[in-house]
TORKOL-428611 format. One line per 10 residues: their letters; for each residue y, x negated, z negated of C-alpha. Coordinates in pm, 1 decimal, decimal comma. Example, Ala and Ser with C-alpha at 12.3 -4.5 7.8 and 13.67 -1.06 7.14 Angstrom:
as	-450,0:-1230,0:-780,0 ~ -106,0:-1367,0:-714,0
//
This chain:
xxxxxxxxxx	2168,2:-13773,2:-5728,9 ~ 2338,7:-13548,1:-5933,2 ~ 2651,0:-13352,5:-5772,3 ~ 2958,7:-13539,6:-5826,6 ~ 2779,2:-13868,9:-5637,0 ~ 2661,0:-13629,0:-5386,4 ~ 2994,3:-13455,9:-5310,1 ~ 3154,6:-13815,1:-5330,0 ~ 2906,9:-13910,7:-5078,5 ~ 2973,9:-13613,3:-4814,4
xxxxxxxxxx	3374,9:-13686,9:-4859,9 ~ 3255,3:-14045,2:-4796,9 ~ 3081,2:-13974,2:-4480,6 ~ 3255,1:-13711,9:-4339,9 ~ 3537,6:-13899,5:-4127,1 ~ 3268,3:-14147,6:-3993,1 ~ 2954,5:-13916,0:-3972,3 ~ 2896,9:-13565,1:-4129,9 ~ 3275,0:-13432,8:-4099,5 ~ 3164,7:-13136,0:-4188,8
xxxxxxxxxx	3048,2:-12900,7:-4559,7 ~ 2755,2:-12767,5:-4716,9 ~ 2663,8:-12418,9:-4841,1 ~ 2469,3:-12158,9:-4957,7 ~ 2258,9:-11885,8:-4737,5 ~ 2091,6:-11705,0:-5002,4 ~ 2034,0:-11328,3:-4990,9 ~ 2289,7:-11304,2:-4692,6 ~ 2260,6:-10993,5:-4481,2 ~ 2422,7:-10962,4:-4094,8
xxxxxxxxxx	2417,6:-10707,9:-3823,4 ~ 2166,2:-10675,0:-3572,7 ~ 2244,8:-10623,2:-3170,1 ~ 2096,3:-10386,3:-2986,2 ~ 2083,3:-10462,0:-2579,4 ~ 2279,4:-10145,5:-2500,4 ~ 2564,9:-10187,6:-2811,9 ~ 2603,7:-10368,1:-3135,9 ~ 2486,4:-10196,4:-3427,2 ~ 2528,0:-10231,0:-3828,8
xxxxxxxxxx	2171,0:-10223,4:-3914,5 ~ 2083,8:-10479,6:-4163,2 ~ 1845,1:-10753,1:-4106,7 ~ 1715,0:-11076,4:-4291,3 ~ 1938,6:-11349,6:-4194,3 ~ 1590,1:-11558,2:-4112,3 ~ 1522,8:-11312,4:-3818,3 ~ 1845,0:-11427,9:-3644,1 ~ 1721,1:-11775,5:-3587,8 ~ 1388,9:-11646,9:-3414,3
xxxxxxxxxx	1641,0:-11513,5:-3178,1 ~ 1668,3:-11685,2:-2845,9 ~ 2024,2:-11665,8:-2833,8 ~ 2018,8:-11909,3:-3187,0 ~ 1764,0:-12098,3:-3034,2 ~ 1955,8:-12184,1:-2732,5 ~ 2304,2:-12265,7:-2943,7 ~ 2089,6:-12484,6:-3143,1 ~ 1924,0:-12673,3:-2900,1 ~ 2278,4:-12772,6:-2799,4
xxxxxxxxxx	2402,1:-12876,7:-3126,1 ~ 2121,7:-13097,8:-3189,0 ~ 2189,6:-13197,2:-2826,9 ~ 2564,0:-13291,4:-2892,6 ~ 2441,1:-13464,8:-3216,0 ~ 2202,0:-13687,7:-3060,1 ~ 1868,9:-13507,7:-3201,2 ~ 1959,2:-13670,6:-3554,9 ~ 2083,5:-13557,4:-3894,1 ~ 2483,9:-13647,9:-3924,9
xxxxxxxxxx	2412,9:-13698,9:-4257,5 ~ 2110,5:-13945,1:-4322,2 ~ 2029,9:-14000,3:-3947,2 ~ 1701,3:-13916,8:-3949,5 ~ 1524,6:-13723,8:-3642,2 ~ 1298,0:-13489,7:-3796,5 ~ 1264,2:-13138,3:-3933,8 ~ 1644,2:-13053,2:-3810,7 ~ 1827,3:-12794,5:-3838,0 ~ 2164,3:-12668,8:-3754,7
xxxxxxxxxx	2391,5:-12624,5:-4047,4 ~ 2682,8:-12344,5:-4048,1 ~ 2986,9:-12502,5:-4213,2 ~ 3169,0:-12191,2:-4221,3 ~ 3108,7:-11830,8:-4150,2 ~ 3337,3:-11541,4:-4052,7 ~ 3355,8:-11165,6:-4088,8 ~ 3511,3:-10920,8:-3877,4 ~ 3827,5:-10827,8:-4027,9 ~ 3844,8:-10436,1:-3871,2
xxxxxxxxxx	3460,7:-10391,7:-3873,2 ~ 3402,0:-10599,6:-4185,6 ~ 3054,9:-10716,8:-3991,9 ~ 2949,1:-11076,6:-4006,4 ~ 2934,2:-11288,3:-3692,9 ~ 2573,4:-11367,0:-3541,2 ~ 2464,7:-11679,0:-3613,3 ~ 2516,1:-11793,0:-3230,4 ~ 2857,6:-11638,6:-3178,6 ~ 3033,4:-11937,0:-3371,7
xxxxxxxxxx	3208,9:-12231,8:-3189,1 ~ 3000,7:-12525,9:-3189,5 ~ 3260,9:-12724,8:-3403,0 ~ 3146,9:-12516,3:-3686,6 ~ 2801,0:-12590,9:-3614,2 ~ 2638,0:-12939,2:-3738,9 ~ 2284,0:-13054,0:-3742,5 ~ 2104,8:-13209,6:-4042,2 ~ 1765,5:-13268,1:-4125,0 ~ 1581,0:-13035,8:-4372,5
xxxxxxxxxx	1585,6:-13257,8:-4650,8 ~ 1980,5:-13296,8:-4618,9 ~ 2053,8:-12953,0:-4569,1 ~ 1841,4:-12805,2:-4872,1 ~ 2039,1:-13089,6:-5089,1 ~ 2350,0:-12911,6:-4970,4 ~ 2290,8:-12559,2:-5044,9 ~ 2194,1:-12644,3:-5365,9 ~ 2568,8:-12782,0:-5443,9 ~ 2792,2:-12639,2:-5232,6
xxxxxxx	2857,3:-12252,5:-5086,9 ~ 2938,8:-12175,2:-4739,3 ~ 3309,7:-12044,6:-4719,1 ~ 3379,3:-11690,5:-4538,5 ~ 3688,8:-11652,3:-4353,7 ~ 3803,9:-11318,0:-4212,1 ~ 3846,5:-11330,0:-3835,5
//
């Protein structure tokens, strides 16, 4: 599918189903939390979702999106999708990946999502 058909298809899909955009995560950086203050130590974004904070928001997305890709419907390999992200406008840090409201969250399954990030980048908004 090449990327016109496939952004046709999201804008297609996204008042009855997926509602929501794709993006990129590549080579993205955030700030790490210590458990007595937040610091501004880098860390690969990958870390973050062995976090049990991430796992526990995710469990609840795919929980609100009845344990199936919004895209394709299918139930395995999910994952939970950020539509948007934000940075900190004073601090200039990026949110943690569990700190966003779920209706910027949305869960896909693997397949879906890697389609995705390879067309589309994942907007920053200053918060």
């Amino acid at each position: 599918m090449d990327k016109k058909s496939y952004s046709t298809e999201i804008k297609n899909n996204s008042s009855d189903r997926l509602n929501r955009s794709h993006g990129s995560l590549s080579g993205k950086h955030y700030r790490t939390m210590s458990t007595q203050k937040q610091n501004t130590d880098l860390m690969a974004y990958g870390e973050f979702l062995k976090r049990p904070e991430w796992l526990a928001k995710r469990d609840v997305i795919i929980k609100r999106d009845k344990g199936m890709c919004l895209y394709c419907g299918s139930e395995n390999n999910l994952q939970v999708h950020h539509r948007q992200y934000h940075r900190f406008i004073k601090s200039g840090e990026k949110k943690m990946p569990w700190e966003y409201k779920d209706k910027y969250l949305v869960t896909l399954c693997m397949d879906c999502h890697m389609i995705g990030h390879k067309y589309y980048k994942v907007p920053f908004f200053n918060v």
